[in-house]
VORO-685313 format. One line per field, with one value per residue (C-alpha): residue in one letter; chain; x, y, z. Coordinates in Angstrom, 3 decimals, decimal comma, m for minus. Example, Ala and Ser with C-alpha at 12.3 -4.5 7.8 and 13.67 -1.06 7.14 Angstrom:
<nodes>
residuo <- (a | s)
cadena <- (A | A)
east <- (12,300 | 13,670)
north <- (m4,500 | m1,060)
up <- (7,800 | 7,140)
</nodes>
This chain:
<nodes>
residuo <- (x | x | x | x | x | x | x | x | x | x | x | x | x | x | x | x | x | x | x | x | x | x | x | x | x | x | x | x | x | x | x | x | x | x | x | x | x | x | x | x | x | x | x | x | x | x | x | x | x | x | x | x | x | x | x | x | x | x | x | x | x | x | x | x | x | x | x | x | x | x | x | x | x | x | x | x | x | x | x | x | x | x | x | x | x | x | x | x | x | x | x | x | x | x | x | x | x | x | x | x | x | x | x | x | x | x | x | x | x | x | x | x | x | x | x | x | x | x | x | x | x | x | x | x | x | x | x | x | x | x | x | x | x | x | x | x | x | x | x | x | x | x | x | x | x | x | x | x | x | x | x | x | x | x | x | x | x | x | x | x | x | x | x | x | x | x | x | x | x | x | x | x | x | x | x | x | x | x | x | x | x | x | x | x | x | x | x | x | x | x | x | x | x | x | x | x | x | x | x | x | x | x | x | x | x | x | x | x | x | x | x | x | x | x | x | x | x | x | x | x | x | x | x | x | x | x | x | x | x | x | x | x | x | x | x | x | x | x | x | x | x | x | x | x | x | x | x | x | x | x | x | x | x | x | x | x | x | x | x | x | x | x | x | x | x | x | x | x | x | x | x | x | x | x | x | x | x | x | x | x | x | x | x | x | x | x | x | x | x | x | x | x | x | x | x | x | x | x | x | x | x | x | x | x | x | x | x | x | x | x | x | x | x | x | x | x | x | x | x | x | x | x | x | x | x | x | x | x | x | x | x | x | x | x | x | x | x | x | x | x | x | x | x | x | x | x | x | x | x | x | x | x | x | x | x | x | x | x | x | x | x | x | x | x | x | x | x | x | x)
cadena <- (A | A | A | A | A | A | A | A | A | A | A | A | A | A | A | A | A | A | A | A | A | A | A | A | A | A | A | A | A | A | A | A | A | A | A | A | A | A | A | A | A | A | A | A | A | A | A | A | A | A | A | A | A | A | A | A | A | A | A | A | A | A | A | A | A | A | A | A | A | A | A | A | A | A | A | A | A | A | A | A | A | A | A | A | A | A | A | A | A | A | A | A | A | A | A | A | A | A | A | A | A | A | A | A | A | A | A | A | A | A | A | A | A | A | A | A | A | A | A | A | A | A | A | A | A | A | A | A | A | A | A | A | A | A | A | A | A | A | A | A | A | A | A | A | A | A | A | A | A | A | A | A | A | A | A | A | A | A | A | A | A | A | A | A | A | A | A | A | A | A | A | A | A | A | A | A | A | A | A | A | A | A | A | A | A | A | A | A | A | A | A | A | A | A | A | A | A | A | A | A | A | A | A | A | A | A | A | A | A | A | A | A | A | A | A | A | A | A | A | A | A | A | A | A | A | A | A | A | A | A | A | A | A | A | A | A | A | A | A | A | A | A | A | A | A | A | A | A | A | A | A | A | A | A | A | A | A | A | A | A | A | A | A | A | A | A | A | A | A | A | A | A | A | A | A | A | A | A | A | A | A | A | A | A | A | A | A | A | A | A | A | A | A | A | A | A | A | A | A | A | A | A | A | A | A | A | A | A | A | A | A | A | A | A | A | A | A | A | A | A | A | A | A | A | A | A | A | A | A | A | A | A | A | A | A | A | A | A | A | A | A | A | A | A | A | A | A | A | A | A | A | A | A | A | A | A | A | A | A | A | A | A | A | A | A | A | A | A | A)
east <- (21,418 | 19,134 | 17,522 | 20,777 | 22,528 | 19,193 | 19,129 | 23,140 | 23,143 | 19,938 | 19,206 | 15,937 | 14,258 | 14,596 | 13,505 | 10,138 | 9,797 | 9,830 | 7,083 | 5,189 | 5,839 | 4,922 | 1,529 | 0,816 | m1,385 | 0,209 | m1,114 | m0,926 | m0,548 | m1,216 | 0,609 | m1,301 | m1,120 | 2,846 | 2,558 | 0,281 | 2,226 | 5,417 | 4,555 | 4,856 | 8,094 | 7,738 | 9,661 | 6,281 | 5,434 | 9,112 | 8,512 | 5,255 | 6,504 | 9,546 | 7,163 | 5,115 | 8,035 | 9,273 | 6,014 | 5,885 | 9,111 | 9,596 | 6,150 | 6,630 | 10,203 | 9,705 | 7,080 | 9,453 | 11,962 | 9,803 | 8,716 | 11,965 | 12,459 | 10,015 | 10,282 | 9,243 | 12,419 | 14,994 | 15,208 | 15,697 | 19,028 | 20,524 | 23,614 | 22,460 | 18,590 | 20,477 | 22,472 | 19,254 | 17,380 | 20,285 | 20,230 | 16,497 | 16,901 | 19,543 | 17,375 | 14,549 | 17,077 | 18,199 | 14,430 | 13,777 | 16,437 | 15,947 | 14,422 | 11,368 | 11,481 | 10,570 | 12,352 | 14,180 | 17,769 | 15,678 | 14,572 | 17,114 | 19,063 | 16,490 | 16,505 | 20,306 | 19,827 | 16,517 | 18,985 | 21,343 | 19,068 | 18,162 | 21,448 | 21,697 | 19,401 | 20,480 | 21,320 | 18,253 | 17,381 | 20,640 | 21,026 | 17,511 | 18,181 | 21,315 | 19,276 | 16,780 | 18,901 | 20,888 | 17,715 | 16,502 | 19,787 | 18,728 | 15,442 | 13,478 | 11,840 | 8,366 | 9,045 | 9,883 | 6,789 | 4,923 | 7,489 | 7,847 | 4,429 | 4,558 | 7,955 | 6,523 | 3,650 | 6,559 | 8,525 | 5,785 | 4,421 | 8,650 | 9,354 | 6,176 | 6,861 | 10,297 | 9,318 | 6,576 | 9,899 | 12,059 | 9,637 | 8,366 | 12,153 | 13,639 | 10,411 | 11,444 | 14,893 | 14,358 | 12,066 | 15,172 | 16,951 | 16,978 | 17,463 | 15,305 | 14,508 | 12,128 | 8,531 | 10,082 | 8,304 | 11,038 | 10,636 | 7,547 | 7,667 | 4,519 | 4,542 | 6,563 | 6,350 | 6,006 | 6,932 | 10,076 | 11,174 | 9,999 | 12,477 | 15,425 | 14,815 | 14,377 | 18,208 | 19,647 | 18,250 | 19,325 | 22,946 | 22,818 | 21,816 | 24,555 | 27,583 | 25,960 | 25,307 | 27,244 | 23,816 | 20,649 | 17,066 | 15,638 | 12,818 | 9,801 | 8,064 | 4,350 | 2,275 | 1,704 | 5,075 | 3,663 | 1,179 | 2,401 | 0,989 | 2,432 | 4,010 | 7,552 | 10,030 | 12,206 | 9,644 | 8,502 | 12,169 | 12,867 | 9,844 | 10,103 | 13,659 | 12,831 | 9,918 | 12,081 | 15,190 | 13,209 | 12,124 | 15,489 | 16,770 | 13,806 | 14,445 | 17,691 | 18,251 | 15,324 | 17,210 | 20,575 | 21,375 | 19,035 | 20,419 | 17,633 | 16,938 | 15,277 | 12,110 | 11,741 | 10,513 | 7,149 | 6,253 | 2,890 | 1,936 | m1,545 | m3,490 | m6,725 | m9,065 | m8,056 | m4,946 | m1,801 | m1,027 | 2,511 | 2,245 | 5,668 | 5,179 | 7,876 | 8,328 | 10,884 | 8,792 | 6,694 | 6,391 | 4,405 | 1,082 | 2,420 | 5,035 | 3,260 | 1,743 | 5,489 | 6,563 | 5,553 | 7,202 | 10,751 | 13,498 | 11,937 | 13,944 | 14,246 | 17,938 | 21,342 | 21,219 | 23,771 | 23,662 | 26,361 | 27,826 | 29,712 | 30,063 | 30,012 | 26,779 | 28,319 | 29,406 | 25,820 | 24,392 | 24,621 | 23,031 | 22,859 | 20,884 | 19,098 | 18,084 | 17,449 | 14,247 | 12,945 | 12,363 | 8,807 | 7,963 | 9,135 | 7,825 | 4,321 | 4,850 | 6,344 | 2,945 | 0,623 | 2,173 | 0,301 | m2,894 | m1,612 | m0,611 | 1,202 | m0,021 | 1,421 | 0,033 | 1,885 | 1,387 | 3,450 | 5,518 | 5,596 | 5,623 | 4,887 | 2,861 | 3,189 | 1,075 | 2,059 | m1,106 | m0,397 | m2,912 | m3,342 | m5,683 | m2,714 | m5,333 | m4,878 | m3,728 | m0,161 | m1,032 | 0,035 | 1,189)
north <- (34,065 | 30,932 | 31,539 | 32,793 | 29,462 | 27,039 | 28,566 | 28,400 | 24,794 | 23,913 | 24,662 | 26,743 | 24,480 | 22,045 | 24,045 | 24,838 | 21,112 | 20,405 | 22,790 | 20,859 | 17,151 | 18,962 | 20,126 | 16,592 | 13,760 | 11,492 | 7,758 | 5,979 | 2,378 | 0,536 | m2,225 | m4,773 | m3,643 | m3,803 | m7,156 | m8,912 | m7,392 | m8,485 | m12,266 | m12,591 | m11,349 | m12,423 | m9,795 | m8,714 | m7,468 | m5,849 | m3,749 | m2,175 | m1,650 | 0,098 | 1,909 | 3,079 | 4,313 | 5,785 | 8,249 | 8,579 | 9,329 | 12,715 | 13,559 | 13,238 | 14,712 | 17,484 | 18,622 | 18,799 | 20,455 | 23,457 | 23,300 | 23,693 | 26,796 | 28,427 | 27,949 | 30,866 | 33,004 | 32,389 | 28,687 | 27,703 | 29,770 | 27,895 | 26,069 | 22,551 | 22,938 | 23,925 | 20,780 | 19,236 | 21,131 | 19,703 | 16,320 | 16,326 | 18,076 | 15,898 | 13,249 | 14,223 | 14,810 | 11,513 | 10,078 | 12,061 | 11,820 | 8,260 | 6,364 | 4,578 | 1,060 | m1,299 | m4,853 | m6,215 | m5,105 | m1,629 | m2,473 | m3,463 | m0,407 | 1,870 | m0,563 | 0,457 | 4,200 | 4,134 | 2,804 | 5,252 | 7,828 | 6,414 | 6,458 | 9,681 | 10,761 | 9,276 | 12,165 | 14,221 | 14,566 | 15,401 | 17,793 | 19,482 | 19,338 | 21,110 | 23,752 | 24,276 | 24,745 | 27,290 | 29,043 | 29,069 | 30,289 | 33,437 | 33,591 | 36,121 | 33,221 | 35,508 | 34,538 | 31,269 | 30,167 | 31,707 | 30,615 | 27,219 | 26,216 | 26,398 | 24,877 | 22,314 | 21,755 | 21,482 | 19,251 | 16,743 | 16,692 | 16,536 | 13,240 | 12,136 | 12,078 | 10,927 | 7,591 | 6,966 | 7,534 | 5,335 | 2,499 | 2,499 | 2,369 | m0,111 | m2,156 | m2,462 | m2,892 | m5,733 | m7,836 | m8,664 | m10,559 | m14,177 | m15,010 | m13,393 | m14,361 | m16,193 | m14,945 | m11,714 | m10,244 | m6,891 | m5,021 | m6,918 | m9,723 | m11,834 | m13,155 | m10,328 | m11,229 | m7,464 | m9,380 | m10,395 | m6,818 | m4,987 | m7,548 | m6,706 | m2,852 | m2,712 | m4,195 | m1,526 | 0,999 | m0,463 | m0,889 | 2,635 | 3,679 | 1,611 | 3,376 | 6,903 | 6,027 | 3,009 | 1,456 | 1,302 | 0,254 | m3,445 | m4,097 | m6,143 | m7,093 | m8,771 | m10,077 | m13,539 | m14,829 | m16,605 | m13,734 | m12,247 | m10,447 | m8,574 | m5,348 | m3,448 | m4,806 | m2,007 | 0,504 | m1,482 | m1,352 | 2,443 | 3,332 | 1,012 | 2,005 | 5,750 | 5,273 | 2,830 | 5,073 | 7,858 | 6,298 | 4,491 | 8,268 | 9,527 | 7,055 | 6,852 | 10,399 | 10,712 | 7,698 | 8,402 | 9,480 | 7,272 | 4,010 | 2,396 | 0,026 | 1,702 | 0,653 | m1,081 | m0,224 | m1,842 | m3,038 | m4,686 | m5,917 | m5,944 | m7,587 | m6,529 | m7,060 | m3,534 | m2,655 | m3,882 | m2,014 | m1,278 | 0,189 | 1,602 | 2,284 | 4,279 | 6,121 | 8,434 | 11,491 | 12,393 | 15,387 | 18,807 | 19,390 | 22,442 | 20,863 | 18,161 | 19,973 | 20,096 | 16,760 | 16,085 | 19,225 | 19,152 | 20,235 | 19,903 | 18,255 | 17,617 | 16,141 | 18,256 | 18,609 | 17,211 | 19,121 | 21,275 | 23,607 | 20,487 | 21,187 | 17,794 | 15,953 | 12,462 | 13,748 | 14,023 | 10,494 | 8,543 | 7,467 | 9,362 | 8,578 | 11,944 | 12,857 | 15,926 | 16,026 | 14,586 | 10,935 | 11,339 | 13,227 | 11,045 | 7,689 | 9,216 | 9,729 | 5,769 | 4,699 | 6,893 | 5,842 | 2,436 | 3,511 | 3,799 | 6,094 | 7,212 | 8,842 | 9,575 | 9,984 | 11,584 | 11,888 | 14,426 | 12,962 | 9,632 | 8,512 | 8,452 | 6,176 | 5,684 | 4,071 | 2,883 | 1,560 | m0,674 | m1,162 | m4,568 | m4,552 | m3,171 | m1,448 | 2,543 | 3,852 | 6,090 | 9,628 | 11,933 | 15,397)
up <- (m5,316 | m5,417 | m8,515 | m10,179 | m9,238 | m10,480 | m13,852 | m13,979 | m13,128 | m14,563 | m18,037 | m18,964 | m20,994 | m17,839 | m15,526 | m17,480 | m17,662 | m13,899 | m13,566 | m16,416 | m14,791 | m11,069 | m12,816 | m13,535 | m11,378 | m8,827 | m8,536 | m5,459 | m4,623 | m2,023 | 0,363 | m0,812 | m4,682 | m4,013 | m2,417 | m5,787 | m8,128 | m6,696 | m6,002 | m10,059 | m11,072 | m14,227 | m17,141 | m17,890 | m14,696 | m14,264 | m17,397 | m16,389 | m13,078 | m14,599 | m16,998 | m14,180 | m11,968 | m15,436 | m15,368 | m11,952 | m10,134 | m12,541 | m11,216 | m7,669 | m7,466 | m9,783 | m6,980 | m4,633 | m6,379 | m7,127 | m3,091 | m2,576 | m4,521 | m2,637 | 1,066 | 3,360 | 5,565 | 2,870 | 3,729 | m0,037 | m0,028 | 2,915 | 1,481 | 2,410 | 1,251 | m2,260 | m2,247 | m1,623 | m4,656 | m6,886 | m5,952 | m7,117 | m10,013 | m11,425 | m10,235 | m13,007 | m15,273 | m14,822 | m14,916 | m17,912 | m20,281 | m20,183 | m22,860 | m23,361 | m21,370 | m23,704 | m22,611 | m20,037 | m21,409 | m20,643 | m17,493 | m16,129 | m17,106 | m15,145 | m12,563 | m12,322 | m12,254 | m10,045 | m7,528 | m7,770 | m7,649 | m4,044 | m2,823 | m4,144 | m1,438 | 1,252 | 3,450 | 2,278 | 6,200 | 7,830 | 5,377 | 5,676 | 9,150 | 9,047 | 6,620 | 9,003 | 11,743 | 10,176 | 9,675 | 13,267 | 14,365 | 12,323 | 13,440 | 16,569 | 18,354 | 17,261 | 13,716 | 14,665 | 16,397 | 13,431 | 10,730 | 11,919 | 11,062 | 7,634 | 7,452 | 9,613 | 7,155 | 4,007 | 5,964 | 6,688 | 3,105 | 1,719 | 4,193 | 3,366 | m0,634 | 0,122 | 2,093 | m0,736 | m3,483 | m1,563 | m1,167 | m5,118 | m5,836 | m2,820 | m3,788 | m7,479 | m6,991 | m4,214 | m6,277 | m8,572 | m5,568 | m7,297 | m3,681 | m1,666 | 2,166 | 3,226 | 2,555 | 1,800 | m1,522 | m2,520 | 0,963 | 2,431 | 4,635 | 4,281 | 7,771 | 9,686 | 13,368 | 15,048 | 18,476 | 16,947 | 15,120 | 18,063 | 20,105 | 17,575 | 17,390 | 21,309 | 21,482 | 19,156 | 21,078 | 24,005 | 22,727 | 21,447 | 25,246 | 27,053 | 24,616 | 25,550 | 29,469 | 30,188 | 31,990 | 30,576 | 31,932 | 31,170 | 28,380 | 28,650 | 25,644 | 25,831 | 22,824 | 20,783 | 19,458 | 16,983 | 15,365 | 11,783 | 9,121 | 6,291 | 6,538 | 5,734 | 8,470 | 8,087 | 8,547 | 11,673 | 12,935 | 12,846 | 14,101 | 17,421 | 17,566 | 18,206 | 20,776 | 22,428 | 22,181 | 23,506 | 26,199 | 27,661 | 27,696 | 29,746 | 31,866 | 32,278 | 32,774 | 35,264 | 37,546 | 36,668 | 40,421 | 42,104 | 43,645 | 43,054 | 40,163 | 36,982 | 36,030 | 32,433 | 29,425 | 28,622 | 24,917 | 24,460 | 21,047 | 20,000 | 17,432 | 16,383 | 12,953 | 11,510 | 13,742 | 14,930 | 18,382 | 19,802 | 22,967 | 24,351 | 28,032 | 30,440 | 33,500 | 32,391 | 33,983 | 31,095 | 29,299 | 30,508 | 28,932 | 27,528 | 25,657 | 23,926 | 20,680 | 20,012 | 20,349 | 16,381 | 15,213 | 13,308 | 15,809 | 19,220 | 21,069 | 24,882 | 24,039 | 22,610 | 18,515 | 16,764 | 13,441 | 14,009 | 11,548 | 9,706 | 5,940 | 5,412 | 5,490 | 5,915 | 9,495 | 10,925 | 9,481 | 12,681 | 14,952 | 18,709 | 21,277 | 20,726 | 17,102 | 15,242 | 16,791 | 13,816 | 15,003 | 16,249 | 13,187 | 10,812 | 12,626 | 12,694 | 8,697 | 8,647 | 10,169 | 8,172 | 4,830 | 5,253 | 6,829 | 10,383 | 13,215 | 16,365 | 19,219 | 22,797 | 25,621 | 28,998 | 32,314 | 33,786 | 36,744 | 35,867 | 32,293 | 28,679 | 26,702 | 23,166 | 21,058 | 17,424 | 15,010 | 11,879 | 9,631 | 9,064 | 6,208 | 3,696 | 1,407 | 2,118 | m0,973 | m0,551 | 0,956 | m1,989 | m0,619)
</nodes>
């Protein structure tokens, strides 16, 4: 039924050329690449960047879309993966059938789609969430240790290609802001303060914990005030948001019948010649030996779902307290796009430690799955 619906929607001849483009070469940049080439906006730099994104975006997508054609246990015939399949294809189609950029009136044009191609995609993970968990609801849970691996696998190197597409695009489009903020090049703040967006994410998450539990444990945050260096503040935000949200719900649930005080979250911000650290600290009980190998797969979670069945995707793009067990995932993706990393470490019985490493030196090129 899959196939039978691509080639209805999809002509032939376009088909056979998103094999060709996903045959082709990616090229990577770097943080630091993105950060020169940004500081000079000038329309010559816009149009190569445009002509670059021009040849590369069809590349990278087109890869995905014939990953998605071929996912193991039926996957690509769930209804929302094909709704995901579709939005990429149009997406090359889009890429493809436009012309050569040649000046600014061009640029600017592509600039226009590009963007629309990202909002496009916005619920790309709710709704391979919602695929996946239709497909586990099928499953013997013998398959599904088995199976999940090599979904697992297709997942990481998907979100991975999707935060790299995002950023080339939300860089691009950014860096025509005539008013930009402060030491803010497109997406990159040149002197980001980590202290400062760990501070800001640690209150959302907090907020988020007082509507689901009406209390919600204090936050201590230690580190240099006045340290910055550059990075993607964003990027910084959602990943501190998740530990932190993670760990006000271990908490919280672990004293939520105890008269006694909860003990606070811990954030420690370190900087070091090749790192930035962010160590998340709590004693929320931990998490058994046992089940840590699956703290970094898609799905685990210790907390409710909340894909449900809903046939529309808008429905499931909010924010809970618990995710689709995709936030630890995805965060370790966040850091290793620029060169960094997240571990945790547990101790069962008392606590979880999680540590978060930015690479400060900004020269990693983009992994390329």
């Amino acid at each position: 039924m899959a196939t039978k619906k691509l080639y209805d929607s999809f002509s032939k001849s376009l088909i056979e050329e998103v094999h060709r483009w996903g045959a082709f070469k990616q090229r990577g940049v770097s943080l630091r690449y993105m950060l020169d080439f940004g500081s000079v906006p000038s329309d010559r730099n816009m149009i190569i960047a445009a002509q670059f994104l021009h040849k590369e975006l069809p590349i990278r997508i087109a890869r995905r879309a014939i990953e998605l054609e071929s996912l193991p246990y039926g996957l690509s015939h769930k209804p929302a993966v094909l709704k995901v399949r579709d939005w990429y294809l149009d997406s090359f189609r889009d890429l493809r059938s436009f012309p050569e950029i040649k000046d600014m009136t061009d640029e600017r044009d592509f600039t226009q789609m590009i963007k629309m191609i990202k909002v496009r995609h916005n619920n790309v993970v709710p709704a391979m969430a919602l695929g996946v968990k239709q497909l586990k609801q099928g499953l013997d849970h013998k398959v599904e240790d088995e199976g999940l691996d090599e979904i697992h696998q297709f997942l990481d190197r998907f979100y991975m290609s999707r935060i790299g597409i995002r950023m080339l695009i939300g860089q691009h489009v950014a860096v025509h802001d005539p008013n930009p903020p402060p030491n803010c090049i497109g997406y990159i703040h040149t002197k980001m303060s980590p202290m400062q967006v760990a501070k800001d994410a640690s209150e959302d998450a907090r907020s988020v914990c007082l509507r689901e539990y009406g209390s919600a444990p204090d936050i201590k945050i230690y580190g240099d005030p006045t340290f910055t260096f550059p990075y993607v503040p964003t990027h910084l935000h959602m990943m501190v948001f998740e530990l932190v949200k993670n760990s006000l719900r271990a908490v919280q649930e672990r004293h939520i019948d105890s008269d006694n005080v909860a003990p606070p979250i811990r954030i420690i911000v370190a900087d070091g010649d090749e790192d930035v650290t962010i160590k998340v600290s709590d004693e929320g009980g931990g998490i058994a030996r046992s089940g840590l190998p699956k703290i970094f797969t898609y799905l685990y979670s210790t907390a409710n779902n909340p894909v449900q069945e809903q046939s529309h995707l808008e429905a499931v793009d909010m924010v809970t307290m618990a995710g689709y067990g995709y936030g630890l995932p995805i965060s370790r993706l966040y850091a290793r796009y620029f060169g960094g990393d997240l571990q945790i470490i547990s101790m069962e019985g008392y606590g979880t430690d999680a540590y978060l490493h930015l690479s400060r030196l900004g020269d990693s090129q983009e992994p390329l799955p």
